[in-house]
C-alpha positions in Angstrom: -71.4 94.3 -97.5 -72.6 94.3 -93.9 -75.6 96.5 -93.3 -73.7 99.1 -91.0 -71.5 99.9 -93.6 -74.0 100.6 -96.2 -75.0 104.9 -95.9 -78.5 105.9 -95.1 -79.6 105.9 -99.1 -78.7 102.6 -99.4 -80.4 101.4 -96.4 -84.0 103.2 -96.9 -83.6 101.7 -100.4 -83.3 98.1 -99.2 -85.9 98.2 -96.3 -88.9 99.9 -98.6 -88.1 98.4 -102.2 -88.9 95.2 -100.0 -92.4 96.0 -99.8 -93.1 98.6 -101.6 -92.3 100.5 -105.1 -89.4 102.4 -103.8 -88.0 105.2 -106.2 -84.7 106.4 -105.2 -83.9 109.6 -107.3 -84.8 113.3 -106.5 -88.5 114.1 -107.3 -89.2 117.8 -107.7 -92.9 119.0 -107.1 -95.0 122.2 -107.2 -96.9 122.6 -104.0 -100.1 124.3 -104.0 -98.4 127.1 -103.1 -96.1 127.5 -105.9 -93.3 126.7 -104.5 -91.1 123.9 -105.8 -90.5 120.7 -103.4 -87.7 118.5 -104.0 -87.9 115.4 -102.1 -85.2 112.5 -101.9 -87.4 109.4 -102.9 -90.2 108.5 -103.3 -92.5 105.3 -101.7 -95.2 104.4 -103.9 -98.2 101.8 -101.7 -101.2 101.4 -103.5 -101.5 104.6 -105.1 -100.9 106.7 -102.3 -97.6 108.9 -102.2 -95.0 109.4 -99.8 -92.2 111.9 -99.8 -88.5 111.1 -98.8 -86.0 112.6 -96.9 -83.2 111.7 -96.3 -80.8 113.8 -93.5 -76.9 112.0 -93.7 -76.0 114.3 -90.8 -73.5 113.8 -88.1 -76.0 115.3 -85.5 -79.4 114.6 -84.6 -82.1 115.8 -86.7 -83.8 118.8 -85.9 -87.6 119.8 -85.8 -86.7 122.2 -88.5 -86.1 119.3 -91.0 -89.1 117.4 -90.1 -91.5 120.5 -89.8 -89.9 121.3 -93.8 -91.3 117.8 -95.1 -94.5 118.3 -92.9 -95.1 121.5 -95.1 -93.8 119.6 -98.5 -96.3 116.7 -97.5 -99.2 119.6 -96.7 -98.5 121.9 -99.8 -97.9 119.1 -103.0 -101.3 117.5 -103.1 -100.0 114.1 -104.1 -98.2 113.3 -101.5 -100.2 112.1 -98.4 -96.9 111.3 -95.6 -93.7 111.7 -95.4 -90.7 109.4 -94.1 -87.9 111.6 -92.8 -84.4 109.1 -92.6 -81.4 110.6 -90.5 -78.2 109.3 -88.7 -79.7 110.4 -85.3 -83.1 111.0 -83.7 -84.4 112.0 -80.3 -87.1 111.2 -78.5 -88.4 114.7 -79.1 -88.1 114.6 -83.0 -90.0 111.0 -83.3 -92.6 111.9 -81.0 -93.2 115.1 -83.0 -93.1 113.5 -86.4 -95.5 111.4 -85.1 -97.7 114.2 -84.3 -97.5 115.3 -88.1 -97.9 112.4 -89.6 -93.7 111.9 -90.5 -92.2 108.7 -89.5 -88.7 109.0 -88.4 -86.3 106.5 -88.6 -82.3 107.0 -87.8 -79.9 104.8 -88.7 -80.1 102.4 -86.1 -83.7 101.8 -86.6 -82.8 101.6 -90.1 -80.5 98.3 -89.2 -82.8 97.0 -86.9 -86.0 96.7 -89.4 -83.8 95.2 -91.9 -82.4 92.5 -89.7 -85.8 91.4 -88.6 -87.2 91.4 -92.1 -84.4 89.4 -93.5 -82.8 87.2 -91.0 
């Protein structure tokens, strides 16, 4: 199967399970807060914890998502980052992921890593 057919679960879990211990099921944590977090997957580096989400939308991702997983990554006190994984980003949403310590990566970017780390 050629990589732009595979969906965006399938992708995230070929470019980080490369590296890095790369759980792909639906973790569910209780924040500081109380409030219960559920997170797509998990990426496990050297004891350090970061939360997944992953955004199969048709449109671009909005702020809204990414300031959600800033908040999980803020409130559950094991997780120190968070990776958010959509079909589309914008300038704007990368730049302010950035900000808050959330990588973005749309599907295209997605591609692109996994072509330069395997061919």
């Amino acid at each position: 199967m050629d990589l732009v057919d595979k969906n965006l679960r399938e992708l995230a879990k070929t470019l980080f399970s490369a590296n890095y211990r790369y759980i792909d099921e639906e973790q569910t944590f209780r924040g500081k807060s109380k409030k219960i977090w559920k997170f797509d997957a998990l990426i496990l580096d050297n004891g350090g914890k970061f939360g997944v989400f992953i955004r199969d939308w048709k449109r671009e991702i909005s702020i809204t998502q990414i300031r959600q997983l800033h908040k999980a990554c803020k409130d559950v006190e094991d997780i120190e980052g968070g990776v958010m994984i959509c079909s589309k980003s914008s300038e704007f949403s990368e730049k302010y992921g950035k900000n808050n310590g959330i990588q973005v990566l749309d599907r295209g970017q997605l591609i692109s890593k996994l072509r330069m780390q395997f061919y």
